[in-house]
C-alpha positions in Angstrom: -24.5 124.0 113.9 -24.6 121.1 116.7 -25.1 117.5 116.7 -28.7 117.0 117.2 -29.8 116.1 121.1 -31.9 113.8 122.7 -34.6 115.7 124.5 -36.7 112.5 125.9 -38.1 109.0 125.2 -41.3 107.8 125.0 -43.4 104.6 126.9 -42.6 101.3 125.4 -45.4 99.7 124.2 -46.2 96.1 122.7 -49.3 94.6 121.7 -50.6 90.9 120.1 -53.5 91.8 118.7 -54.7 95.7 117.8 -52.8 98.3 117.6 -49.4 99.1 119.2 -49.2 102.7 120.5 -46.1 103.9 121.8 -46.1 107.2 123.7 -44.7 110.4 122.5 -41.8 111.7 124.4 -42.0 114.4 127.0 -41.4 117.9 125.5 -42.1 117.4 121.8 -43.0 120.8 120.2 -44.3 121.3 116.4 -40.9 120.4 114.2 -39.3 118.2 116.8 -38.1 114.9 115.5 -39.5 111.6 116.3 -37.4 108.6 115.5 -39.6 105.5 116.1 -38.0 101.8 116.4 -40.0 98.8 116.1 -39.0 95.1 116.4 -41.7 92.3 115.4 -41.8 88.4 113.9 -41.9 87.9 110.2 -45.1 90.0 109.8 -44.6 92.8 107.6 -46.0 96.0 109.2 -48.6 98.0 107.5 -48.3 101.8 107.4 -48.0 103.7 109.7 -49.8 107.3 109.3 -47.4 110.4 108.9 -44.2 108.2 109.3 -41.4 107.5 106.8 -39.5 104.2 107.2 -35.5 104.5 107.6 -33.8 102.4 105.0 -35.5 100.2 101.9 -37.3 98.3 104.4 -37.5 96.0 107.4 -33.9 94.5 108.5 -35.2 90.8 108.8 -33.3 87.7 110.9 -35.1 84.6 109.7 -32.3 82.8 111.4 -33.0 81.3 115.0 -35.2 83.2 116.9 -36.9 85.4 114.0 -36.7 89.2 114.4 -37.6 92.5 112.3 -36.3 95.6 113.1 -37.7 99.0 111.3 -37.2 102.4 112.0 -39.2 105.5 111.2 -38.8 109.7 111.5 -41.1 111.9 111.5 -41.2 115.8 112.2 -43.7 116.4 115.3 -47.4 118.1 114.4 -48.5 120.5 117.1 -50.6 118.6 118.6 -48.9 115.4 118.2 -51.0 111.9 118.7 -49.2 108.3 119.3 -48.8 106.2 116.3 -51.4 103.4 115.5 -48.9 100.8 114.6 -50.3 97.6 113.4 -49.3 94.2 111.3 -50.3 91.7 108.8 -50.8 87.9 110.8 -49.8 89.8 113.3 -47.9 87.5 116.4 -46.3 90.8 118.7 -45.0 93.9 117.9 -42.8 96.2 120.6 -41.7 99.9 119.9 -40.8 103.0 121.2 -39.9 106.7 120.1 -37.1 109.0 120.8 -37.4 112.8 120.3 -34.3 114.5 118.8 -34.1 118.0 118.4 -32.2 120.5 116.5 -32.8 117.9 113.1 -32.3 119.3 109.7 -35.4 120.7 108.4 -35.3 119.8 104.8 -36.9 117.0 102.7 -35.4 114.4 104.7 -32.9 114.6 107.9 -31.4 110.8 107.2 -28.3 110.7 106.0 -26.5 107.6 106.3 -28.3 104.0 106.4 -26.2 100.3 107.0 -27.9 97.5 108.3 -26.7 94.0 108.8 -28.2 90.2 109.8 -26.0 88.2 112.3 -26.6 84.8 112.3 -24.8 83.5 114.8 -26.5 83.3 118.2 -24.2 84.9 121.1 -24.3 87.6 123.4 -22.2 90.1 121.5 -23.5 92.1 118.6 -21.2 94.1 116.4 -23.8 96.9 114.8 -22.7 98.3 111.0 -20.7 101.8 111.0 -20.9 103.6 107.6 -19.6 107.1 106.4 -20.8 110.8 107.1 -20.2 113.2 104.3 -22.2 116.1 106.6 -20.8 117.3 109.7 -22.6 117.2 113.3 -25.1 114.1 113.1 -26.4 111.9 115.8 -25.6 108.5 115.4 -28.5 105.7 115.6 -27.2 101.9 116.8 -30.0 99.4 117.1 -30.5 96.1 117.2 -32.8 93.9 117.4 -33.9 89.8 118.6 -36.5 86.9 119.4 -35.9 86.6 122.6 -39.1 85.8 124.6 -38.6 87.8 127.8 -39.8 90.5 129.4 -36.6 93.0 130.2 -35.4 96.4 130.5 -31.8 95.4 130.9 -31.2 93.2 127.7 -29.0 95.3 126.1 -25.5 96.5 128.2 -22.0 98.0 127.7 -22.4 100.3 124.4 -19.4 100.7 123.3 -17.9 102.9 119.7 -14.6 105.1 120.2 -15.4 106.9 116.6 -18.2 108.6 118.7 -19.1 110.8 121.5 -21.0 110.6 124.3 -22.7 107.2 123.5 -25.9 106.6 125.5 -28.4 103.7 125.9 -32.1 104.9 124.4 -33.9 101.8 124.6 -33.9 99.0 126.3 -37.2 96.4 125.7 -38.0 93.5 125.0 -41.7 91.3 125.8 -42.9 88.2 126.4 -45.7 88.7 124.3 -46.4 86.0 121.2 -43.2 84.7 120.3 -41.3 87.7 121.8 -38.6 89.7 121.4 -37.4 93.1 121.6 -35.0 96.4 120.6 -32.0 98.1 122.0 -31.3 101.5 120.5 -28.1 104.0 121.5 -27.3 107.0 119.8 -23.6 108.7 119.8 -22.3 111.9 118.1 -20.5 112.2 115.2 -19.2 116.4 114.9 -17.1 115.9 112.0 -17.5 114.6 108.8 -16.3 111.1 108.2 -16.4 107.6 109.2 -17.3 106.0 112.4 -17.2 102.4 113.4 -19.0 99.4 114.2 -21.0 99.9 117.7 -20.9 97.2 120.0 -23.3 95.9 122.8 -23.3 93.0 124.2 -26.7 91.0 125.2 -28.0 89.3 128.3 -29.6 86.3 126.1 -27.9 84.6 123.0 -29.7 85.2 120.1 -29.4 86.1 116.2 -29.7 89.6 115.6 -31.3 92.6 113.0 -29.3 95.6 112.9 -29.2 99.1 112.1 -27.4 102.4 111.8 -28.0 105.7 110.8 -26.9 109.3 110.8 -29.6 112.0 111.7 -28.1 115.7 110.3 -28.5 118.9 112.3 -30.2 122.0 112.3 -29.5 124.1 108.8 -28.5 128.0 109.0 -27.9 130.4 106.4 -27.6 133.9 107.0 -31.0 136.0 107.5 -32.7 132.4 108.1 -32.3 130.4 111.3 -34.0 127.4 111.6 -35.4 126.1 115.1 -36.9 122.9 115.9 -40.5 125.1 115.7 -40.0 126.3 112.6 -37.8 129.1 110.6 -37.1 132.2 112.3 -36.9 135.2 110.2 -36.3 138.0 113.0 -32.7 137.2 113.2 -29.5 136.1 111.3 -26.6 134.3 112.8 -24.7 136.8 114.8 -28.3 137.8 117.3 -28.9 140.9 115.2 -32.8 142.1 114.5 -34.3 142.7 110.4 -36.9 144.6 112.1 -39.7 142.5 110.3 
């Protein structure tokens, strides 16, 4: 096994009124993963078709400049459509998706979920770790304010030893109704075990929504392979042919 990759991002989108669509990243093939992150006010979001929210709900930051930050998964159809993404009184809603490959394909590739409120408006943000128990997952970091801006360059200097090769995923935030925005970075996690708080620090003060979570990797068993398309019977785990 490997620690699941980022293989592209999607368009940010935001919208007021109707329905937010964010674009579906470059390169996603039936089975690839979808991780979706959206930020709005205190509007709770309706459902969104074919996607399965991260955690036991919306991380919300009624403190200051109000924020909610949900995330959803979802494994890619073959013909995969942007997600119609809508809200109750709705005042703005921003999101965007990032395609993972090499996810676990059974009933569910979370593993770990930790989320936290900070309440205290400053320009550093200290995102929950938590505890693997499965080797070889990607790390999620996100987080989440009110900030009424329009930016790509919010969120800066990603920072969490306990990981590898942490990179910056997202990076949005809009002007539009009261604002605000998301910053996402994902690091991995080979081994089994613990890994620490992520930190970022923010170009606005604000209060903040957080979120981390563990995305598990591809499962192999001898005589069954599976692949971001699907399960491969024609070969076990040292190359070798079954001839069917």
């Amino acid at each position: 096994m490997a620690v699941p990759t980022v293989y592209a991002v999607g368009t940010a989108a935001n919208a007021t009124t109707g329905a937010c669509t964010p674009g579906i990243p470059a390169g996603t093939v039936a089975g690839s993963g979808l991780i979706l992150f959206v930020e709005s006010a205190t509007d709770p979001l309706n459902t969104i078709s074919g996607y399965n929210r991260i955690g036991s709900g919306a991380v919300v930051q009624a403190t200051g400049l109000a924020t909610n930050l949900s995330a959803f998964w979802k494994r890619a159809s073959d013909s995969e459509a942007a997600p119609s993404i809508t809200a109750s009184l709705q005042d703005h809603l921003i999101a965007r998706i990032i395609g993972v490959s090499g996810i676990a394909l059974n009933s569910s590739p979370v593993h770990v979920v930790n989320t936290g409120a900070d309440n205290v408006s400053s320009t550093s943000a200290s995102i929950p770790g938590g505890t693997t128990t499965l080797a070889d997952c990607l790390i999620f970091a996100a987080v989440a304010t009110g900030v009424d801006t329009n930016s790509t360059a919010m969120a800066s200097a990603w920072t969490n030893a306990s990981l590898t090769s942490v990179t910056e995923q997202v990076d949005n935030w809009t002007l539009s109704g009261n604002g605000g925005g998301i910053g996402v970075a994902t690091g991995g996690k080979a081994t089994a075990g613990a890994y620490s708080a992520t930190t970022v620090t923010l170009a606005t003060a604000a209060t903040k929504a957080m979120m981390s979570f563990a995305i598990t990797a591809t499962e192999a068993v001898a005589g069954i392979v599976e692949t971001p398309q699907g399960v491969d019977r024609g070969r076990n785990l040292w190359g070798g042919g079954f001839g069917y």
